[in-house]
N, C-alpha and C positions, 0 to 999 in steps of 0.2 A: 577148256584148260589148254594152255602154251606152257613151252618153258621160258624162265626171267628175261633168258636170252634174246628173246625174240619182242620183247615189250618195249613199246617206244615210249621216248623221253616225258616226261613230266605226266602218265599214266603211274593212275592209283591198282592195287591191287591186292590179292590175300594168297598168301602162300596154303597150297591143297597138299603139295606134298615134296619131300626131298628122296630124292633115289640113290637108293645105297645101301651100305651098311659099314664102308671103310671109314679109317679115319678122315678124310677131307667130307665125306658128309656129316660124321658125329661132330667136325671140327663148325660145320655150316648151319646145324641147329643150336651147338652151344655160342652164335654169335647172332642170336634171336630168330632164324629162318625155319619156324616150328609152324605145324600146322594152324592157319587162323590168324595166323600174325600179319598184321598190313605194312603194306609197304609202299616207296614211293620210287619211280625211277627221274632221280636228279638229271645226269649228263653222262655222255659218251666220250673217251678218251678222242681222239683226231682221227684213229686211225679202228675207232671201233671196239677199241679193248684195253685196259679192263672199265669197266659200267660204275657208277655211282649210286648207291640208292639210299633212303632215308629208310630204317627199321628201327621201333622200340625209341624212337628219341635221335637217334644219333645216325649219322654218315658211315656207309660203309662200304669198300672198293670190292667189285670181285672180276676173276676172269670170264670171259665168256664161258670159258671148260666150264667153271664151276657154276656160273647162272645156270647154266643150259639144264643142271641137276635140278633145278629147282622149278615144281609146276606150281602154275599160280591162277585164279581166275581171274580177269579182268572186270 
């Protein structure tokens, strides 16, 4: 288990868990980052931040802060 944060580019993966209970984690499961959910990491900004990944169909930007919330297995 890592966090998003740390998964390089064009690795498949499955979200184990999001840590939290504030709103920017309730706000990171209602934009598909739920347990079991696959995901894809697209591309890296230039300077590293924020990440690009494919979830549930679609494109979706986050910052590191916020990957970093999110464990995934590879």
């Amino acid at each position: 288990m890592s966090p998003l944060a740390k998964v390089p580019i064009g690795s498949r993966c499955r979200v184990v868990a999001v840590s939290g209970t504030d709103p920017i984690a309730q706000r990171l499961m209602e934009m598909g980052l739920v347990e079991g959910a696959e995901l894809q990491v697209v591309k890296l900004a230039p300077l590293g931040d924020p990440m690009q990944i494919t979830v549930l169909g679609y494109h979706l930007t986050l910052r590191k802060a916020e990957a970093a919330r999110v464990q995934v297995a590879l």
